[in-house]
N, C-alpha and C positions, 0 to 999 in steps of 0.2 A: 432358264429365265431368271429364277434368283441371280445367277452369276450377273447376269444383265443386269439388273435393278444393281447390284454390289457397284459394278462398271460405272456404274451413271452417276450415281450417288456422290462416287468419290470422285468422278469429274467434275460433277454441280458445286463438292465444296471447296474448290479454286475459286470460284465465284463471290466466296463469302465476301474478299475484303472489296468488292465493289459493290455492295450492297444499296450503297447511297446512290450508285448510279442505277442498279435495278428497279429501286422507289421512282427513280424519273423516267427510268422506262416503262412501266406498269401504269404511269400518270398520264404518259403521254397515248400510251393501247389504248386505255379507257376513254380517254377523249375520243381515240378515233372510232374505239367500236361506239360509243354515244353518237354518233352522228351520222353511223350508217342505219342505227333503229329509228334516230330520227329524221333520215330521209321521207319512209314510209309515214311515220307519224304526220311529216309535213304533207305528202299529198291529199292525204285527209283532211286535213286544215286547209287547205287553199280547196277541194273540190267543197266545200261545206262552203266556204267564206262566198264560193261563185254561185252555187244554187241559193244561198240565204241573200245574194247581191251586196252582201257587207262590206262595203269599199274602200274602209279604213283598213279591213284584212286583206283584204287584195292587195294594197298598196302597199303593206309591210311586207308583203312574199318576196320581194326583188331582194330587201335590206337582210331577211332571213337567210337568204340563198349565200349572199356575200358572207355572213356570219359564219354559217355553216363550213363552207369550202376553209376560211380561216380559221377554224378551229381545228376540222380536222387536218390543215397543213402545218398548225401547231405540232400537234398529237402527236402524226409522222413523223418530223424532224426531233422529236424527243426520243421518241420510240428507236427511231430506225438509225438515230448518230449513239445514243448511248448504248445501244445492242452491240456496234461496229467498234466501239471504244473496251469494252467489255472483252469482245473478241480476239480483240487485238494482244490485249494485257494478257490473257487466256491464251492465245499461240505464244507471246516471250515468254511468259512465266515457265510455262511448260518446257520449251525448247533448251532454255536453262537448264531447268533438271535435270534431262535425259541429259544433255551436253557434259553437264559437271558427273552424271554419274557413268557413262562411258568410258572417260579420263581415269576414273575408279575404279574400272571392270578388270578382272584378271586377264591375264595374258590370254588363255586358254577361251576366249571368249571372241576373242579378233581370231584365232583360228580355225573356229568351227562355223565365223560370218564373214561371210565377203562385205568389204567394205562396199561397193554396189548396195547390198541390201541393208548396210548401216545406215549409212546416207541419207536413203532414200525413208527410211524410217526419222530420221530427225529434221530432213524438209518435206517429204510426203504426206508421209502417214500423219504428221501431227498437225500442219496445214487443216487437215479433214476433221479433226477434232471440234472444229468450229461447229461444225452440220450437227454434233449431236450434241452440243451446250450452248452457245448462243444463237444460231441460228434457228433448230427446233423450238427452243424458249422463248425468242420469238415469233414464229409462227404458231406455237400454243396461244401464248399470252395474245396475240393482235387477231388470229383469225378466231381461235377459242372464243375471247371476248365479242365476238362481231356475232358468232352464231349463237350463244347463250344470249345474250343480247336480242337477237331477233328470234329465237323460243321461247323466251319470257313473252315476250311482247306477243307473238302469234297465240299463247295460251291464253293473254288475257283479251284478244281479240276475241278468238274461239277456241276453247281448249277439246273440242271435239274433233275438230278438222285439224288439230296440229297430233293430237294421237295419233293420227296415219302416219304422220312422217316419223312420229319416235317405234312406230312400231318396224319400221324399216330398218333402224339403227343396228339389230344385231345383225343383219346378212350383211351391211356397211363394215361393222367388226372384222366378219370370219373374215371377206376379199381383205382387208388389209390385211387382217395378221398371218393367212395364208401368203401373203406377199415378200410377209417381213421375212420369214424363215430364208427363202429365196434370195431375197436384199442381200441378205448377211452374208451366206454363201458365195455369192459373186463382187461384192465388196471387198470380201477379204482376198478374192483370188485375184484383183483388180491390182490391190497394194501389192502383195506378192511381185504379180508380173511384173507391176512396178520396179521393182526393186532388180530384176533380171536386165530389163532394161537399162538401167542405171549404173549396174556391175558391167556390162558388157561396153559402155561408153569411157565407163570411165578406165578398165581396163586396155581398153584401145587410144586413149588418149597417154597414161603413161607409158604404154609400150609401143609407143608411134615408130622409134626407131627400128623396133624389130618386125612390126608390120610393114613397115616401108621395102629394108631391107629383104625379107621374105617375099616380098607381094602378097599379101596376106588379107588386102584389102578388100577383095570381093568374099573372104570368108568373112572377115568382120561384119561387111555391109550383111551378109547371110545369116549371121549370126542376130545381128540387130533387129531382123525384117521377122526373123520368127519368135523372138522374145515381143517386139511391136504386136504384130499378129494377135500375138495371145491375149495381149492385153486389150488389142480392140474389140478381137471378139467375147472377152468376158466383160467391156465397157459398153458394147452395145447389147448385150443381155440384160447386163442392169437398165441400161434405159428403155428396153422394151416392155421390163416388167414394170417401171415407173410409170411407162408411157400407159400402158393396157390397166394399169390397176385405178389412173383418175377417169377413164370413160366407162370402166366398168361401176366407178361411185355413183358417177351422173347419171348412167342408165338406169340405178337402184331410184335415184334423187327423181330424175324423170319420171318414174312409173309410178312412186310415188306425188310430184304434182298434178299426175293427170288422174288419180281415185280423189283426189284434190278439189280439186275442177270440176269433176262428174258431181261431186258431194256438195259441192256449193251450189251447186244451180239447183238444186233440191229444196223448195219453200220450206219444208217440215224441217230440213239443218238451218237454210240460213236465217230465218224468223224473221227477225225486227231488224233485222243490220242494216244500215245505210246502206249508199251507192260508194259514200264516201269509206265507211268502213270495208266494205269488198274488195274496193281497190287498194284501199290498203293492205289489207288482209294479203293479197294473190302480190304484192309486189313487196311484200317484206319474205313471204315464204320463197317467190321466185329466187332474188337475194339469197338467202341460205346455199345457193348452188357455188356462188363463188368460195364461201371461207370453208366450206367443205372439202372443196375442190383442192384447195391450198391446205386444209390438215391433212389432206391424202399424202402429199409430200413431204412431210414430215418424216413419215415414216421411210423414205428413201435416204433423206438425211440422217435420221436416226441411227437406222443401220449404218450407214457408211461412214458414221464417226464413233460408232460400237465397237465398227471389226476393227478401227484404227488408234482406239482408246484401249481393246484386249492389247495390240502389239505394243503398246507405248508402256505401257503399265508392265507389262511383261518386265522390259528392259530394268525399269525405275525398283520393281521387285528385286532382281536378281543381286544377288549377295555381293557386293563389292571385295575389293583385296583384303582378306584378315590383317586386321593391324590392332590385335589385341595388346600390341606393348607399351611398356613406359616410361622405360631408360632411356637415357637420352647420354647416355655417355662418349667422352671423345676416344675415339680411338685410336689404338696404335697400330695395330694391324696386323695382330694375329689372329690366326683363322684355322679353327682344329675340325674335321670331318669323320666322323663317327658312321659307320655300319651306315651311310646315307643311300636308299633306295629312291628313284625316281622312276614312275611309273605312267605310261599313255595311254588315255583313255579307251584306246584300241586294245589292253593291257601288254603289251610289249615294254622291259624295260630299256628307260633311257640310260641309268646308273643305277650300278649293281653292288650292295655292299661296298663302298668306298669308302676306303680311310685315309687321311692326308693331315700331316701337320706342317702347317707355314706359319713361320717365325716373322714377326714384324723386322720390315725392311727386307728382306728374301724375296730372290724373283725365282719364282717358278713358273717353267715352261710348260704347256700342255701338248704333247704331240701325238700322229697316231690317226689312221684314213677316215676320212669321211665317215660321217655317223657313229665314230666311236665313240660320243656323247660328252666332247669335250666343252661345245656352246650350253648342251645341257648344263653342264656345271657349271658354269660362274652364272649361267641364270639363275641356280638357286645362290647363288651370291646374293643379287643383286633381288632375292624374293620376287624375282617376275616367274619365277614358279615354284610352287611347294612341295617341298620335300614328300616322300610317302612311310618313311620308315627312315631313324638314326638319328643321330645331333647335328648339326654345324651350331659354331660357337664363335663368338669376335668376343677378344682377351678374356676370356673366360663367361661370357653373358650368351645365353642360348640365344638363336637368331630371333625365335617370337618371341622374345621378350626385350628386345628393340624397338624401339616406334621407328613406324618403316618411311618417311621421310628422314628422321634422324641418320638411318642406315644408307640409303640411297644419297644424302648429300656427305657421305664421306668414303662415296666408291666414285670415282670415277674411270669411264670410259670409252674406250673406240673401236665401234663395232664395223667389219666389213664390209655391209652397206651401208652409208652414209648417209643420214638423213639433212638435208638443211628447206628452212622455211624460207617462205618469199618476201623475205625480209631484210636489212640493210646486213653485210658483213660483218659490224660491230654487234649487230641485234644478234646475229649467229654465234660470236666466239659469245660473247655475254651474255649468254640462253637462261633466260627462269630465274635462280634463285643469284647467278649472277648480276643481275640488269643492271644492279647499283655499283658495280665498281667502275672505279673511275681509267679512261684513256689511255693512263700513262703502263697500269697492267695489262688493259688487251692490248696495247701496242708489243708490251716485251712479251707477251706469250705467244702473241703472231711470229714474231721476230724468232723464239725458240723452237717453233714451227715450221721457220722456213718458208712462209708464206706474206712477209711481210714487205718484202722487195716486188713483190707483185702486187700487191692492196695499192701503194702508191704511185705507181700506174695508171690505176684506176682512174678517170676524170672524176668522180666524186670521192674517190679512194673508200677510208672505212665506211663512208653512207652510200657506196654504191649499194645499190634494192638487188637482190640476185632473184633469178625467176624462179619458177617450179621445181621445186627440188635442185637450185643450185646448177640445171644443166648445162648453163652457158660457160660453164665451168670445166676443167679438165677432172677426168677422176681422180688424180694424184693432188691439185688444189684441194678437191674436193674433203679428200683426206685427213689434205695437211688445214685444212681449216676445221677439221673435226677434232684435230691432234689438240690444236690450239686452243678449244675449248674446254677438252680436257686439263690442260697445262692450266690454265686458268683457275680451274676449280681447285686445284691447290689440295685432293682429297690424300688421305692417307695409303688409300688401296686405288690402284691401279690396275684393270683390266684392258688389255692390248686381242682382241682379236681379228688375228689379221690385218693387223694394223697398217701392215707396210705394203698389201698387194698391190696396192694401183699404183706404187711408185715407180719412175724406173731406177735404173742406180745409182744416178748420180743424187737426188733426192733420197732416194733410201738412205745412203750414206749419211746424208745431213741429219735426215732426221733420225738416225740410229745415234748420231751422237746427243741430237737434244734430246733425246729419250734416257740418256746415260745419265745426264744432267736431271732430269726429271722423276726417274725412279730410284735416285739417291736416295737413302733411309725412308724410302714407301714399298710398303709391300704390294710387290706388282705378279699379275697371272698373264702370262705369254701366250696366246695362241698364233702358233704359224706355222708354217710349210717350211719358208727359207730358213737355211742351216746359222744366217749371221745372226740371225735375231733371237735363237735362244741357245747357240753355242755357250754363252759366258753366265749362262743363270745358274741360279745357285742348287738348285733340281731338275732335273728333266723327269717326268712324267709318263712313262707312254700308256695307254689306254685304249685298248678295245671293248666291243659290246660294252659300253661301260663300268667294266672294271678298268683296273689298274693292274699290269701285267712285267713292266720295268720300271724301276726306279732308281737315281742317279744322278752322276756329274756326268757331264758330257762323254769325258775319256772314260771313265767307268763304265759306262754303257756299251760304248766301244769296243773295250774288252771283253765285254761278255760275248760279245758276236748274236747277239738275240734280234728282237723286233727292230728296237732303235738301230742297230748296225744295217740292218735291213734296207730300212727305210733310208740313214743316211749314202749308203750306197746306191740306190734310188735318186737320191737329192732332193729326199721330200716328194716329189712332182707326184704319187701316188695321194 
């Protein structure tokens, strides 16, 4: 429960800098619960004005009525546009956050969340945030006001006869908050399922090709139907128990207007009261059933923007990438590796004791089967993941003691799967911190790339838009326009993994020599299978379980007859 209150609290103070708009929504509640107390107050007035025959008051009841209705559609439209404005600023502001701090989250964090349940937390879950800050605070503040409003008033009518209803008030309590517990637990299991859903479409959406391929689609559809499922039946659990917990109010509300009722027709309770005051009396208490009715719902909303402000806050909590550095120096592109242990959270190492020294301008190869933890290693290059034990050092400067933008805009590289946005070709080679160069360099970096004889082809050429992920694309385009974006960045360090698989030869070729051209005096790291692409480096590497087990030139290797001889009698293909 404290946690809760903590939750709410620190949702409420997003709210602050709309403050001024909270003053016009609290003006406008007030108006309107003011003219639902004086609904009752005016049947009194008008039944008094018709038994006293006072015709002057009769005649103003028509002008009252029209007043009335206008004020209170004042009231509403204050109330109920600056709640929705509120709202609104309250879903961006937030969305933001999480957004910007996503982009910040370590690597290790997209791999323990399916992007389905990312997703679905940065348009689902915070979407619902609404129900437990502006919409709740609206229905406190407008129905709140409407029933305090008609208890003041029924007390000062008869404060004997409104004691029944307040004595009612705690068994009103328990059914809610025995509700709420309930709420919460199937809110959050709602989001979740959410999120199953979500992972399962969109899963099937970028892998169309191999569902297609496979026939795979009535497992898809199976897979969809039972993550659906779950969410309908934990969606229609919550609204069962919404449903069942406002008639269980009204039947507390009922039982108390009818001890109500029984007590008013009792001369020794109602004494002196008018006919006009009675009626009043039994149709402002009746009233009370509605804004009751509506603070029951609250508490549906409550929860369901609690369980989805725990998930969101979660994220916002969670430690972003350490970037405790603050050098900022250029590099040349040595890079020394010290006793560096890399360990998974499963605790299996990636790399073990590894030591390596690469001299600026030196290409070294990385060779060696599968999971030998070759990608592990230039990942902690590139600090998209942290060391567990050792040094890594650029020219002499420990890696945390780089600001790690500094570090990241002077490694560039080309990873094996290929990422490109749905964005023009030009917007692809000139990504992020490129955007500002001008034409005439993506042109000649396309052109070094190999890809540039095709761009103009293109009927919009470099502003053709490529689709989702580029697929309209060849994988070898694909590549060579990843290549290109590399080339462009102009960085000192150079990471090639798998650079060249999607090409075929006669592309390889090409682009083996603009690579030649390219990792001239940059220190470049090689990963690949093919024997062309790191025959002529300056080391070869080979690596298992993440140690290092051979070291050398090519022909050196050779002659030992070891793993490298191995493998290149193989031709890589292991």
């Amino acid at each position: 429960m404290k946690q809760d209150f903590q939750v709410y609290f620190r949702l409420i103070a997003y709210l602050k800098p709309y403050w001024g708009y909270a003053v016009l929504v609290l003006i406008g509640f007030t108006l309107s619960a003011a003219t639902e107390v004086s609904i009752a107050k005016l049947l009194e007035f008008i039944i008094n004005a018709i038994q006293n025959k006072n015709t002057a008051q009769t005649s103003l009841f028509p002008f009252l009525i029209v007043l009335l209705i206008f004020v209170r559609g004042v009231g509403s439209f204050l109330g109920d546009y600056f709640s929705a404005l509120i709202s609104r600023n309250l879903i961006f502001t937030i969305r933001e956050e999480v957004f910007a701090k996503l982009l910040r989250l370590p690597s290790n964090y997209y791999l323990e969340n399916s992007s389905g349940h990312i997703t679905s937390k940065v348009l689902f879950n915070i979407e619902q945030l609404t129900a437990a800050s502006s919409e709740s605070v609206q229905t406190l503040f407008k129905e709140g006001l409407i029933t305090l409003g008609l208890l003041g008033y029924l007390l000062y009518q008869n404060w004997r006869l409104t004691l029944v209803i307040l004595v009612f008030a705690p068994l009103i309590g328990y059914s809610v908050s025995k509700a709420a517990k309930r709420m919460r637990r199937l809110s959050t299991q709602v989001q979740d399922t959410m999120g199953d859903v979500n992972h399962v479409v969109q899963e099937s959406i970028l892998g169309q090709a191999v569902v297609k391929g496979y026939c795979g689609q009535t497992l898809e559809e199976q897979r969809l139907y039972t993550h659906s499922m779950a969410n309908l039946k934990r969606g229609l659990k919550l609204l069962v128990v919404n449903v069942l917990n406002t008639p269980v109010v009204q039947l507390i509300m009922a039982c108390s207007m009818a001890i109500i009722m029984w007590l008013a027709l009792r001369p020794e309770v109602l004494g002196n009261t008018s006919a006009a005051q009675f009626v009043s009396f039994i149709t402002a208490a009746g009233m009370l059933s509605k804004p009751i009715k509506n603070l029951t719902t609250v508490n549906e909303k409550l929860q369901r923007g609690l369980a989805a402000a725990h998930s969101v806050f979660e994220i916002l909590d969670l430690d972003g990438e350490k970037n405790t550095g603050t050098l900022q120096p250029q590099l040349k592109g040595n890079i020394e590796f010290k006793h560096v242990d890399l360990v998974y959270p499963d605790g299996s190492k990636a790399i073990h004791d590894f030591n390596l020294n690469i001299r600026a301008g030196q290409t070294v190869a990385l060779v060696g089967r599968s999971g030998a933890g070759k990608s592990s290693l230039v990942n902690l290059v590139t600090r998209f993941q942290e060391l567990n034990r050792g040094d890594i050092s650029f020219d002499g400067h420990p890696i945390q003691d780089i600001e790690l933008n500094s570090l990241r805009r002077q490694v560039a590289s080309v990873n094996q799967q290929v990422f490109l946005f749905d964005r023009t070709i030009k917007e692809n080679i000139a990504y992020g911190q490129l955007g500002d160069i001008d034409d005439e360099r993506v042109i000649a970096a396309a052109k070094m790339a190999y890809i540039h004889d095709f761009i103009v082809t293109l009927p919009e050429g470099y502003d053709t838009r490529l689709g989702s992920q580029g697929l309209n694309l060849s994988g070898g385009q694909r590549q060579r326009l990843a290549i290109a974006r590399a080339i462009l960045k102009d960085a000192p360090i150079l990471i090639l993994d798998e650079a060249t698989s999607a090409l075929d030869n006669e592309s390889e070729y090409f682009i083996q020599r603009a690579f030649e051209e390219a990792m001239r005096e940059r220190t470049t790291i090689v990963i690949a299978h093919r024997l062309s692409t790191i025959e002529t480096a300056d080391q070869i590497v080979v690596m298992d379980q993440g140690r290092i087990i051979e070291q050398g030139t090519h022909h050196q290797l050779l002659e030992q007859r070891g793993a490298y001889y191995q493998l290149y009698q193989r031709n890589f293909e292991e």
